[in-house]
C-alpha positions as CSV (number, residue, x, y, z in Angstrom):
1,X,62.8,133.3,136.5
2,X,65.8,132.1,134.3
3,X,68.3,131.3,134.4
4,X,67.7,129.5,137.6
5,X,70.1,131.1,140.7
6,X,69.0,128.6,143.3
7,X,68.5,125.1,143.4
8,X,65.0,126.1,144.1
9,X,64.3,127.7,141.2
10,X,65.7,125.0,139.2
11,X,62.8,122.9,141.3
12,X,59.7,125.3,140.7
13,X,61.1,125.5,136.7
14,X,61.2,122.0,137.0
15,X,57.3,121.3,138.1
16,X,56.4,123.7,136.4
17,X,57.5,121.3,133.0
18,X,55.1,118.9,134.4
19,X,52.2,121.3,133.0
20,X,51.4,119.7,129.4
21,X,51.8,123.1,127.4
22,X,55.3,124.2,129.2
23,X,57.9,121.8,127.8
24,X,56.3,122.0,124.8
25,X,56.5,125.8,124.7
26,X,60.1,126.1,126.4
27,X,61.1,123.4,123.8
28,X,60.3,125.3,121.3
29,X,61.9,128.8,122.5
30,X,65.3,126.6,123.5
31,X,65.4,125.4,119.7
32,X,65.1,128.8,118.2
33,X,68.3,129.7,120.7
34,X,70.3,126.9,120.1
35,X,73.7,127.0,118.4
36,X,76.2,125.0,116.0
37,X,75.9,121.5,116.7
38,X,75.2,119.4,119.7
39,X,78.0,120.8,121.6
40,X,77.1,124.4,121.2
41,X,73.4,123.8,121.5
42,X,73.6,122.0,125.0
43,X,75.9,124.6,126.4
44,X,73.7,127.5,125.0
45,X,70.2,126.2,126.6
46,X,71.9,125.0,130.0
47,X,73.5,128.8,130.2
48,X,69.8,130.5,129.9
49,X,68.5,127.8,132.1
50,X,71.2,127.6,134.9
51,X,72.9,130.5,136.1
52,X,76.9,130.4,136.7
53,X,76.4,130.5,140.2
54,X,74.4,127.5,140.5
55,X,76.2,125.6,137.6
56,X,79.5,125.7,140.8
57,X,76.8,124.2,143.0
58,X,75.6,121.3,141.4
59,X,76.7,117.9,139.3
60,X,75.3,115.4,137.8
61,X,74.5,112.7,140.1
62,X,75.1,114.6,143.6
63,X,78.2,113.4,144.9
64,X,80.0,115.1,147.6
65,X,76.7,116.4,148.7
66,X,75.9,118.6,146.1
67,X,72.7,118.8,144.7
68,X,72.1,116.4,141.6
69,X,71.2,117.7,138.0
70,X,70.3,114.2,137.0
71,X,66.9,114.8,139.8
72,X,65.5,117.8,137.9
73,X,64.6,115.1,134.8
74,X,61.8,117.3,133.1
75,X,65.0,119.7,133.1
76,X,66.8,117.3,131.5
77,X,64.1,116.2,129.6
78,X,63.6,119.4,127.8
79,X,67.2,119.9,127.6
80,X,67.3,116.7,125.4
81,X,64.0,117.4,123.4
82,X,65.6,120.8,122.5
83,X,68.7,119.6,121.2
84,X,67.9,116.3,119.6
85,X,64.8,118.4,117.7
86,X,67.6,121.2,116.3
87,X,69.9,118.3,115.5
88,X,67.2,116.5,113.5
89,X,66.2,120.0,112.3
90,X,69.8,120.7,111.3
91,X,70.1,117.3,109.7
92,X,67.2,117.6,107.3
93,X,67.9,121.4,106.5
94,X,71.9,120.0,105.4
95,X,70.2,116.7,103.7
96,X,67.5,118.7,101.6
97,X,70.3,121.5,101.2
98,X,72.3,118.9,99.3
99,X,69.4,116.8,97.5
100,X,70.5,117.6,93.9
101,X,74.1,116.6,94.5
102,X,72.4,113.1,94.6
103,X,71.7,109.6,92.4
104,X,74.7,111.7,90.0
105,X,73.4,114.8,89.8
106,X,76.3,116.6,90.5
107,X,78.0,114.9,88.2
108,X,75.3,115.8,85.6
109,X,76.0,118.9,86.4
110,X,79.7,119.0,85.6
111,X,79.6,117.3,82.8
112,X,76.7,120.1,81.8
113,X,79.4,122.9,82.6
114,X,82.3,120.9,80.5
115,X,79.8,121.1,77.6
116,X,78.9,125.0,77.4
């Protein structure tokens, strides 16, 4: 089903988020996908989610006709779930990474090198 080809399929994805276990499940797939950063990740889960041909098609808020991501919301929900989640995740991973450089330890450290 994705990515989505027609604004219709964006639609039926779309209800079919409203089902409790879904946008947990499709959150969690999304993550694992992701990328480098919030740029890369948002760009990598709106690719498998929208398909080039309806990406032309659509923008955010509908103007000129067209139809407007901003109405698909548990798309956009999800969207922002997934990439705010492998931010945090990405966050913590880098802030645990560099625990013992903290309160002096890296210091410590190099003044434990200097001696030896």
């Amino acid at each position: 089903m994705l990515p989505a080809k027609t604004i219709l399929e964006l639609e039926s994805f779309n209800e079919k988020l409203m089902q409790e276990d879904t946008i947990g499940q499709v959150c969690t797939h999304l993550q694992v996908l992701g990328g480098k950063g919030l740029f890369d990740t948002t760009r990598t889960i709106l690719g498998i989610i929208i398909h080039q041909d309806l990406a032309v098609e659509c923008n955010w808020s509908g103007k000129n006709s067209k139809p407007a991501f901003i109405k698909v919301k548990n798309v956009v929900l999800l969207i922002l779930g997934a990439v705010r989640q492998k931010e945090v995740e990405d966050i913590i991973k880098g802030w645990l990474r560099t625990a013992t450089d903290r309160n002096g330890g890296r210091s410590r450290r190099s003044k434990q090198q200097m001696n030896h």
